[in-house]
C-alpha positions as protocol buffer text, in pm:
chain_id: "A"
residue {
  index: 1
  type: UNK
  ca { x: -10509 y: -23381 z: 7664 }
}
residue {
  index: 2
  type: UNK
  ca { x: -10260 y: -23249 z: 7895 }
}
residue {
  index: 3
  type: UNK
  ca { x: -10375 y: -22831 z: 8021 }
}
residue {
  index: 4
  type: UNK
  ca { x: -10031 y: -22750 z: 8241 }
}
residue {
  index: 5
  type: UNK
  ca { x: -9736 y: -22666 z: 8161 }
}
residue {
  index: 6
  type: UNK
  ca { x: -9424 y: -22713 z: 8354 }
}
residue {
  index: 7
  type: UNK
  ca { x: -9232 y: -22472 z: 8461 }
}
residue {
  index: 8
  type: UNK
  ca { x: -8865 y: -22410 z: 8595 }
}
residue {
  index: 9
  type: UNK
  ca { x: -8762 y: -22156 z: 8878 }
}
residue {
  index: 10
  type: UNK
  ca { x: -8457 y: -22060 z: 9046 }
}
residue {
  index: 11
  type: UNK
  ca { x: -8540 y: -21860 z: 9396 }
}
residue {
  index: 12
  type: UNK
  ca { x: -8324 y: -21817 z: 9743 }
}
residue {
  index: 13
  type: UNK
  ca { x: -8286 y: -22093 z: 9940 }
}
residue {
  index: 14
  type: UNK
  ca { x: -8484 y: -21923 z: 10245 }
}
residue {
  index: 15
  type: UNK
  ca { x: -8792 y: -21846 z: 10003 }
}
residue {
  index: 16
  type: UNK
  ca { x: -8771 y: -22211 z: 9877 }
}
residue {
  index: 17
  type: UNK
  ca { x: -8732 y: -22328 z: 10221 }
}
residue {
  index: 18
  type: UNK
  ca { x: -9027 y: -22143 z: 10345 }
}
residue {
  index: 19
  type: UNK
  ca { x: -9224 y: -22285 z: 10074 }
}
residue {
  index: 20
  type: UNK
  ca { x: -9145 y: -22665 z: 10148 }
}
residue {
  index: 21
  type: UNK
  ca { x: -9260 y: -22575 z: 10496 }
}
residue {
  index: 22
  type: UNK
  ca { x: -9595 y: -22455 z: 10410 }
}
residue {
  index: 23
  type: UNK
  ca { x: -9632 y: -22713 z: 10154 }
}
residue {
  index: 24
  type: UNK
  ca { x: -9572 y: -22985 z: 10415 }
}
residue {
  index: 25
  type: UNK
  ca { x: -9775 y: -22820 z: 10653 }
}
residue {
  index: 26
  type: UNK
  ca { x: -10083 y: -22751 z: 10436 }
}
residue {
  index: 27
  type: UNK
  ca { x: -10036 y: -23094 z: 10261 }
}
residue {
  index: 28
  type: UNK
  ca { x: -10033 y: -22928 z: 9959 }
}
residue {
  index: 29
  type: UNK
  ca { x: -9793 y: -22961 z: 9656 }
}
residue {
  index: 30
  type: UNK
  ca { x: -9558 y: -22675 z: 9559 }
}
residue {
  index: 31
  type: UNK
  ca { x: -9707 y: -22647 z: 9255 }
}
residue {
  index: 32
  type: UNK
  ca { x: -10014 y: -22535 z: 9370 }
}
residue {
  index: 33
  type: UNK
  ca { x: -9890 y: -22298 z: 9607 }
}
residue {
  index: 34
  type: UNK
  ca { x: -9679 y: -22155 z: 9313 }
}
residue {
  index: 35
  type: UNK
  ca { x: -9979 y: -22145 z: 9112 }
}
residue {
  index: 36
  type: UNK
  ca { x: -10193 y: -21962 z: 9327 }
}
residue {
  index: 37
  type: UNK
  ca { x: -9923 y: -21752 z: 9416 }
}
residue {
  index: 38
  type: UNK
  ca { x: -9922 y: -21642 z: 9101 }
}
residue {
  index: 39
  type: UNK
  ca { x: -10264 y: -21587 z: 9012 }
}
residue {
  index: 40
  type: UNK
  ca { x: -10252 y: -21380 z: 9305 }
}
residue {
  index: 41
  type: UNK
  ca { x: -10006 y: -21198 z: 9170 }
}
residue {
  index: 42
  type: UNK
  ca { x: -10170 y: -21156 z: 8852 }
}
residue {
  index: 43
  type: UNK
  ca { x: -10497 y: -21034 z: 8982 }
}
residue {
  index: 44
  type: UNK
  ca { x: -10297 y: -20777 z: 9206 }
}
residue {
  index: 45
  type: UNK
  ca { x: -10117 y: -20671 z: 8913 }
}
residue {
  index: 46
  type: UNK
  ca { x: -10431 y: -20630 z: 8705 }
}
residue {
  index: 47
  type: UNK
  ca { x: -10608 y: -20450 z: 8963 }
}
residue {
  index: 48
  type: UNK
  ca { x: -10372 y: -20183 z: 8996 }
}
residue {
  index: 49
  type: UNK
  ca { x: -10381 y: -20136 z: 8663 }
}
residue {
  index: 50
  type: UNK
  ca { x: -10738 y: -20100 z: 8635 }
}
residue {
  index: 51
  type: UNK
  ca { x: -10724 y: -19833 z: 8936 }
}
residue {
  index: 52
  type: UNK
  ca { x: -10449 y: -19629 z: 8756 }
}
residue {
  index: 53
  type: UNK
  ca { x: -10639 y: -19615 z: 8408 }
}
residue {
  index: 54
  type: UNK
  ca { x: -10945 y: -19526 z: 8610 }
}
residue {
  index: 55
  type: UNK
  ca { x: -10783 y: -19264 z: 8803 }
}
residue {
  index: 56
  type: UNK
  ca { x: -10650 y: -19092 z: 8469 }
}
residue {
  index: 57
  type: UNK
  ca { x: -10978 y: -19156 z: 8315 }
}
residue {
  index: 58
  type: UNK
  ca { x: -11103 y: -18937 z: 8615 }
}
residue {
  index: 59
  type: UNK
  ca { x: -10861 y: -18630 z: 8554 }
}
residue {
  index: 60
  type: UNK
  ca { x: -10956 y: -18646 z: 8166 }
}
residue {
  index: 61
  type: UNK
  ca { x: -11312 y: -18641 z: 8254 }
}
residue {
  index: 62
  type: UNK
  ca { x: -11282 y: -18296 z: 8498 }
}
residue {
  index: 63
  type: UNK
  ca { x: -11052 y: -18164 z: 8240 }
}
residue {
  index: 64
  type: UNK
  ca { x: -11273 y: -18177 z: 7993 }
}
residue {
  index: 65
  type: UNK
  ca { x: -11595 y: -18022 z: 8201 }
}
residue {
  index: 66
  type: UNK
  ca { x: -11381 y: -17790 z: 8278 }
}
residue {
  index: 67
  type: UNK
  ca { x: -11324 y: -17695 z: 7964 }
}
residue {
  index: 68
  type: UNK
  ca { x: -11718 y: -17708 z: 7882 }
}
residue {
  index: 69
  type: UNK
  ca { x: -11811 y: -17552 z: 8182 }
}
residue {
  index: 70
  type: UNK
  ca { x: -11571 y: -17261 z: 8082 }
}
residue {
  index: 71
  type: UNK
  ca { x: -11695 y: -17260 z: 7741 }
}
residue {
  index: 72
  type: UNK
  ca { x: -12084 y: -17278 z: 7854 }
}
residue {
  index: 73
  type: UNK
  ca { x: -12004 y: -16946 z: 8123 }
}
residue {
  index: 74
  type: UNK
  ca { x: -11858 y: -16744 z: 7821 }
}
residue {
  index: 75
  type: UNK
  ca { x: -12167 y: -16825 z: 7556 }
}
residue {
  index: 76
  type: UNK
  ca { x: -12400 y: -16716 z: 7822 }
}
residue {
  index: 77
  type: UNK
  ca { x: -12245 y: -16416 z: 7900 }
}
């Protein structure tokens, strides 16, 4: 049972150049570089993400005790 797919790119010739080098280099095959490069990508991606919905997560939060903390200083008036 095959699990990869394959995949076609077009990219500059300096980018594609500079990844023939460091495939030859690192004796490994473009595809694997590619592949990680892209799950690098991906986890980036994901991970910014994460710290934007936590960040607005964090302003609802202090809005809202605000809100309470208004609401508790006018009931104990």
């Amino acid at each position: 049972m095959r699990t990869k797919k394959k995949v076609s790119l077009t990219i500059d010739e300096d980018l594609y150049e500079a990844i023939d080098k460091a495939s030859k280099t690192l004796k490994l095959a473009k595809s694997h570089l590619a592949q990680e490069a892209f799950s690098l990508w991906l986890k980036k991606q994901t991970e910014a993400l994460m710290a934007k919905g936590y960040e607005e997560e964090a302003e609802e939060d202090k809005a809202f005790a605000d809100v309470t903390f208004d609401a508790q200083r006018e009931i104990l008036k």
